[in-house]
Each structure stands twice: as C-alpha cells, then as structure tokens.
C-alpha positions in Angstrom: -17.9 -49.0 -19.2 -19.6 -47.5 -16.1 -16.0 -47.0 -14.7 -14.9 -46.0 -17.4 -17.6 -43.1 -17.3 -17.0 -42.1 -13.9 -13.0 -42.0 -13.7 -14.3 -39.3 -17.0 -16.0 -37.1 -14.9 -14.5 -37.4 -11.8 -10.7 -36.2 -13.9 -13.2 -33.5 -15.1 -13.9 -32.5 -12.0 -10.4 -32.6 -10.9 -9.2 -30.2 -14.2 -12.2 -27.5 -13.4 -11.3 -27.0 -10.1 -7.5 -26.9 -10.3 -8.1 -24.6 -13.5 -9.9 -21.9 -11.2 -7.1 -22.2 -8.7 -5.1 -20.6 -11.4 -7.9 -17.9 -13.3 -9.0 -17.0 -9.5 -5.5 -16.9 -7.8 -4.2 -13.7 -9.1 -5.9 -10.5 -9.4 -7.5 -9.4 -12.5 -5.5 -6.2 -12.8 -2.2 -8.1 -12.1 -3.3 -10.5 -14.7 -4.1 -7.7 -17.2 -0.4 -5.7 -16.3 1.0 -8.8 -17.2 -0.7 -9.6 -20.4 0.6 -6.3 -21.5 4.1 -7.3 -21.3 3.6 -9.9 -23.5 3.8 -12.4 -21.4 1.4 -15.6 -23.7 0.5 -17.4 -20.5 -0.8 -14.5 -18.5 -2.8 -13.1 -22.0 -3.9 -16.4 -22.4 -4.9 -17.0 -18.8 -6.5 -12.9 -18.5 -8.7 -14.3 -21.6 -11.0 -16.2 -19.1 -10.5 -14.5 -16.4 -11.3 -11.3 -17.9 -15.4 -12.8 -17.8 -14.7 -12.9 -13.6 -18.4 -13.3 -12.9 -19.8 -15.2 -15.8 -16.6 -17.8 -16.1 -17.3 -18.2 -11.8 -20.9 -19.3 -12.8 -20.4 -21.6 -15.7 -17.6 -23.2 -14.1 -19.1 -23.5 -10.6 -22.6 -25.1 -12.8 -20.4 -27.5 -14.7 -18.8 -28.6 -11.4 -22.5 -29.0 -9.9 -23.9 -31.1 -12.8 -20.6 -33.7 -13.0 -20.7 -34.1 -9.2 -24.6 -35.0 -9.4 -23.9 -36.8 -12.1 -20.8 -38.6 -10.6 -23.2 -39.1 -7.3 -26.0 -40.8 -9.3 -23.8 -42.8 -11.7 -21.8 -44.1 -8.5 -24.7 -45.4 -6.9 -26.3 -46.9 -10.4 -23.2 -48.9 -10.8 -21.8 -50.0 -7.3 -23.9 -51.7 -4.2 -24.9 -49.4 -1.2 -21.7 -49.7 0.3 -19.2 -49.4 -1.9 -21.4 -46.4 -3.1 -20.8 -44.7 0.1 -17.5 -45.7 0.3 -16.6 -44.2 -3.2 -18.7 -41.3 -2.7 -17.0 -40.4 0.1 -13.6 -40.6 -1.2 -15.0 -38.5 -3.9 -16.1 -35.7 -1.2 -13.5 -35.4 0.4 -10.2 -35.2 -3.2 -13.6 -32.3 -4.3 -14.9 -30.5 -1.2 -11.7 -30.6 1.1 -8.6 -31.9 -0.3 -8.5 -29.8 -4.1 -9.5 -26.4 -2.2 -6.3 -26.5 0.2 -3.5 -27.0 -2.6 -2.6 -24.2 -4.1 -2.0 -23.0 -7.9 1.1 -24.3 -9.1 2.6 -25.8 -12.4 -0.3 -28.3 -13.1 -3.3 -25.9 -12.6 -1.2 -23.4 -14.5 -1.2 -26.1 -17.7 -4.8 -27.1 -17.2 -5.8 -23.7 -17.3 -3.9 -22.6 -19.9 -5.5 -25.9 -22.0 -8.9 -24.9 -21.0 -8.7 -21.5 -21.9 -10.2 -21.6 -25.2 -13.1 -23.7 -25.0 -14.3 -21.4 -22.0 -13.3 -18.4 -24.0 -15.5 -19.6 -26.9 -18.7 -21.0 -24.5 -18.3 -17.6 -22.5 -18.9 -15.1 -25.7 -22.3 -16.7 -25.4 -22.9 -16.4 -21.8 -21.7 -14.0 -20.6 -24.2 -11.3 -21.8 -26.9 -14.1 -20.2 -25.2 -14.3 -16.9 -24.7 -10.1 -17.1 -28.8 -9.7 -17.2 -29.4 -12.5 -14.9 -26.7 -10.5 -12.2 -28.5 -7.4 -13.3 -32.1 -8.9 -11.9 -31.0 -9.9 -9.1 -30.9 -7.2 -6.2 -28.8 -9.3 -3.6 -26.0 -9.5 -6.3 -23.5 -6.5 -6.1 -20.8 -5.9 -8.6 -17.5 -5.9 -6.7 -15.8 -7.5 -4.8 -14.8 -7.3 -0.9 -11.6 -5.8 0.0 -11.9 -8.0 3.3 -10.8 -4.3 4.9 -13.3 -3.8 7.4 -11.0 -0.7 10.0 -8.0 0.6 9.5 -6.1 -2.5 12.3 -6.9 -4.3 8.8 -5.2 -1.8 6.8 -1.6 -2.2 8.9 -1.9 -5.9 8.9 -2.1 -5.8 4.9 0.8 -3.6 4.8 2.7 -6.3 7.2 1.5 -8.8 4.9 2.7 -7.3 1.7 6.4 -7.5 3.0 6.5 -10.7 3.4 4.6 -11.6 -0.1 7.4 -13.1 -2.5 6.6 -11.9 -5.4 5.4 -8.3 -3.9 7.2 -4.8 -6.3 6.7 -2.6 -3.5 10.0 -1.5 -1.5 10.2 -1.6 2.0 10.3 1.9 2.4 7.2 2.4 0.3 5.3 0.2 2.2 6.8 2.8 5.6 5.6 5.4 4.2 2.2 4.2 3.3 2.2 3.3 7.4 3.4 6.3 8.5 0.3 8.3 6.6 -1.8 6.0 8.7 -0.5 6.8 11.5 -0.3 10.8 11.1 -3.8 11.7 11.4 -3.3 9.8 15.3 -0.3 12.5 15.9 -0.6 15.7 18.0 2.1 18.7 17.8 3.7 17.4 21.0 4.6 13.9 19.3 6.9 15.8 17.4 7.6 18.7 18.0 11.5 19.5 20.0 11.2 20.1 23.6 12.4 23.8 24.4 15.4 22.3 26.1 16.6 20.9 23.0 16.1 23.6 20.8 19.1 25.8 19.4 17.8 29.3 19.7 19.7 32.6 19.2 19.0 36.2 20.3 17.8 39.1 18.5 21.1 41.0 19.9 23.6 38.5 18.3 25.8 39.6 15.2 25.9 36.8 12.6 30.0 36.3 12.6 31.5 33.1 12.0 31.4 31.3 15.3 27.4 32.0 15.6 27.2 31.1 11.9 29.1 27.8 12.3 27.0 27.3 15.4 23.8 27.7 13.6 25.3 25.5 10.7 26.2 22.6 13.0 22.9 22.2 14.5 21.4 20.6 11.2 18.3 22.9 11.0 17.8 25.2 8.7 14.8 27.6 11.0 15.6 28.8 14.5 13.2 30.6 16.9 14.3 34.5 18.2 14.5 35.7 21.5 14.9 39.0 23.3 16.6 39.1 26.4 15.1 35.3 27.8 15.1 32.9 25.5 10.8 32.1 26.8 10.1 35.6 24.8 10.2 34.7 21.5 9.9 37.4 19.2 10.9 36.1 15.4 12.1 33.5 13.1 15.1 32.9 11.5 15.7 31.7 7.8 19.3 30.4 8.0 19.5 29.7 4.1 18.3 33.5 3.7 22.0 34.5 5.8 23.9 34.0 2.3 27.7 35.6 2.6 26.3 38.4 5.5 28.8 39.0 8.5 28.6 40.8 11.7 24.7 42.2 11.2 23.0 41.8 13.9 20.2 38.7 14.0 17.2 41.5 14.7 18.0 43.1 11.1 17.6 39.7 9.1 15.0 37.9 11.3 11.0 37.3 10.4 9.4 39.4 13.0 5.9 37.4 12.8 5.8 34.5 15.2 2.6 32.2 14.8 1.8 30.0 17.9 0.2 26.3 17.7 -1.0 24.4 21.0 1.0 21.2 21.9 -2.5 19.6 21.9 -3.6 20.5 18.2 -3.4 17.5 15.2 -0.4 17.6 12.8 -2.4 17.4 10.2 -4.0 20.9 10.9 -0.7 22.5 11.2 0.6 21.1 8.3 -1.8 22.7 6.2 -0.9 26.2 8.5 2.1 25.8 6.9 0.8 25.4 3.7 -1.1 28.5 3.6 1.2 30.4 5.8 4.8 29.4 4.0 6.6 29.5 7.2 8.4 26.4 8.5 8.7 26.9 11.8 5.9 27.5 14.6 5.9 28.3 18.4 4.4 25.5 20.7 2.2 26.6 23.4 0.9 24.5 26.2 -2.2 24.8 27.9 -1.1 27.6 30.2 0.7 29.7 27.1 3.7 28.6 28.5 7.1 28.2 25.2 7.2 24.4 25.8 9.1 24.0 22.2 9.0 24.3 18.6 8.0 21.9 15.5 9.1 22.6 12.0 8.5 21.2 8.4 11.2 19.2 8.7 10.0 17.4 12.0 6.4 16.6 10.0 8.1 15.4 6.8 10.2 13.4 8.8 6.9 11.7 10.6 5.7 11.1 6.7 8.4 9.5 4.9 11.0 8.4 7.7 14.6 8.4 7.8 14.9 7.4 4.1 18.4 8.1 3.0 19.6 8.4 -0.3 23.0 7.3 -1.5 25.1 9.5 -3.8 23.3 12.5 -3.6 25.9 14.5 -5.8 24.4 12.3 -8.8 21.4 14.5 -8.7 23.5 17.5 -9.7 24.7 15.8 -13.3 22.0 17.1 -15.7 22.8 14.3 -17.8 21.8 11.7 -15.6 18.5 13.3 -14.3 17.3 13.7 -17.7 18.1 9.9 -18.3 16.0 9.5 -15.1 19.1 7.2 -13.2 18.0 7.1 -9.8 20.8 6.4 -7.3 20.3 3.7 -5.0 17.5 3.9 -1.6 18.8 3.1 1.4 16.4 1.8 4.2 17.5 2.7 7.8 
C-alpha cells in the first residue's frame, strides 16, 4: 500500500512539472493571439496561464508538499538505504532530469487535462496570492526581458531567425538591425565621396544628352557648380525638369545650398531634412573643404536596405491595391 502511495505522488509530481513546461513555455501574449483564432488547445491552455503569478505559486506549493511528502513516506516505508537510494533516484527524474526536456506532445496533453481543476482552485486564489504579491516589497510585477545593452538586443534579433516557428521575415528583422545600428552612423559612413558624385554646371542647357546623362546616373538630386565643380552653388530637382529642353541648368536649379560636416550623426541630418524638405546636402570636412554629398536616398537606404520588390507595375492596378495584394519581397 505504501508503494502504492508513493508511485501516486511521485506520477503527480511527474504531471505538475511537465504541465508547466507547457503553461510556462510560450508567452502569454502569444498564447492569448492564439486563443483568438480559435484555436481549443491554446484557449484552453491561456485559461491557466492567464493567472501567470498565482498558477506559478500554487503549482510550485503543490510540487513542494508531494516532494516532502514523497521524502518522508520513502523513508517511513524503506530501510536507510534503500531510502537514499530511492530518494535519490527521485532527485535527480525532479530536480535535473524533468527541467531539461522540453514541452512536447505529452506535457501538451497533461496540461490540457489539468487545466480545469487549476482553473477552478485558481478563481479562489488568485485574489489571495494578488494581496500577498501586493505586501511584499521585493516582489515586482513583470517580468525580465533578460536585455541588459543593446549587444543583447542584436543577439535576439540573430536568435529570432533561426526560431522555427518565428512570423517575422528576414528583412523585417534587417531592418529592425539596421535602426540599431543608425544612431552609431556619422554623415561620412554614407555619404558619396566627391569623386563619385555626378555633378553638372550651372552653365549647361538641359538637352537630351545631359538629360539622359542625368537619367542614367540613378539619382534623382544633383549638386551645382559654377565654373569648378569644389564651388557649389545650388541643387538640382531632376523630377522638377518635366518635358524642358535646352534652358540652361542656372534657370531651374535651387539656389540655397545647406552644408553638413562629415563628422555630424545621421540622425541629426535626417531630421535637417525633415524640417528643411530638401534631399540633398553639401558635406564639409573639418577644413570646409566639398569632400561629397549624402542624400535621402543614401539614409533610407542605411534604414531599410536593399529590399527589392517584385512586380512593381502591380502597384499601379487600383484594383489590386484596394484588395491590399502585396506582390512578392525579395531579400538581397
């Protein structure tokens, strides 16, 4: 009969703690997404887990009474011995073996058959275990990120690509890097060396071989110069050009130049930008020497990457827009 008893409780055990593998193993807020797609076993599972603090005490007390209990009945019913013997073997499946395995069919079905007796024991608990929490100063009521600096931060995002069952795209998680990293940037990370840039003078006429030129290059803002292309006196909108020929680049360009230092964040000339509405500014180094230029386009790029989309021409059918189609992201 003693045995009998023990097997009992030690099975016991064995369902509580596989049981929390499951309630404890996914997020709350996963669990509660999930219970709103009407998914039975996640609802039934977010029932418990719902209580978080108050089901982690009552099942972590029951676990501490049946072990003592297991302990004393153990050593009531065998010699000193096979006591320790048993009682070790007990130890170790409780305190070593159980915590390593991880959730899987069997918790899943213990926990799902447990779920309403500790639903019903916990609405009369759990406004106990909330005023006992309450009393207590050392108790806090959340729960650690385990993000201590922002190296934390990009081994998460690392993490998350590998996770299985993760919904975030690969891109998504680039971009969420890529923020992180901006704040580290300064305008000469990004900005195109004056050797590279495609600059016209104020003296050119806009015909069709300085138009295709301009066209060619990709960009769509282009610094002016008068007479050496270090004396930059304007800014030119190539989108503003529309159907003009032969006019001469002085009439059309922005005469207001603004300057930035190659030294200064990103982040601050972003928001120069901003407030400004130009897309293009003049980089400076520390001896006010023309070193280059950094546009909109460089900083966007810095944000979100090299993201391409497929079948852009989709996004000029009305139809499928309003049906919110979304043609398919290509990572590069």
């Amino acid at each position: 009969m003693g045995l009998a008893v023990i097997l009992v409780i030690f099975v016991f055990i064995l369902a509580l703690l596989l049981s929390s593998k499951t309630y404890l193993s996914v997020p709350i807020y996963e669990l509660k997404r999930r219970s709103r797609l009407n998914d039975k076993f996640s609802k039934t599972i977010y029932t418990v887990a719902s209580y978080q603090n108050s089901y982690r005490l009552l099942n972590n007390l029951l676990i501490l009474i049946l072990v003592s209990g297991l302990y004393v009945l153990t050593a009531n019913h065998y010699d000193q011995f096979w006591s320790v013997i048993i009682v070790f073997i007990f130890t170790f499946v409780i305190f070593y073996w159980i915590p390593r395995i991880k959730a899987g069919k069997i918790s899943d079905y213990l926990a799902t058959l447990l779920a309403k007796p500790f639903k019903f024991v916990l609405t009369y608990t759990d406004p106990i275990s909330l005023k006992l929490f309450k009393s207590s100063k050392s108790y806090k009521r959340y729960n650690h990120t385990g993000i201590f600096e922002e190296s934390d931060l990009y081994h998460l995002i690392e993490q998350q690509k590998t996770q299985v069952d993760s919904r975030l795209e690969g891109y998504q998680l680039d971009i969420i890097k890529s923020v992180l990293d901006f704040n580290k940037l300064n305008v000469k990370d990004l900005m195109t060396p004056k050797r590279k840039v495609k600059s016209i003078s104020s003296d050119d006429g806009l015909g069709p071989v300085v138009l295709t030129e301009l066209h060619d290059s990709g960009h769509h803002h282009f610094p002016v110069y008068k007479d050496k292309d270090s004396n930059i006196i304007g800014t030119l909108n190539a989108e503003l050009i529309g159907e003009v020929h032969d006019l001469k680049v002085s009439r059309l360009m922005d005469p207001k130049v603004i300057y930035v230092n190659e030294d200064q964040e990103v982040g601050e000339v972003l928001q120069m930008m901003m407030s400004t509405g130009r897309h293009l500014f003049v980089v400076l180094n520390d001896n006010g020497d023309y070193s280059g230029i950094i546009t909109s386009r460089d900083i966007l790029k810095s944000l979100i990457g090299e993201t391409m989309i497929e079948n852009i021409e989709l996004f000029e059918d009305k139809e499928i827009v309003a049906a919110k189609s979304k043609p398919t992201k290509k990572d590069e």
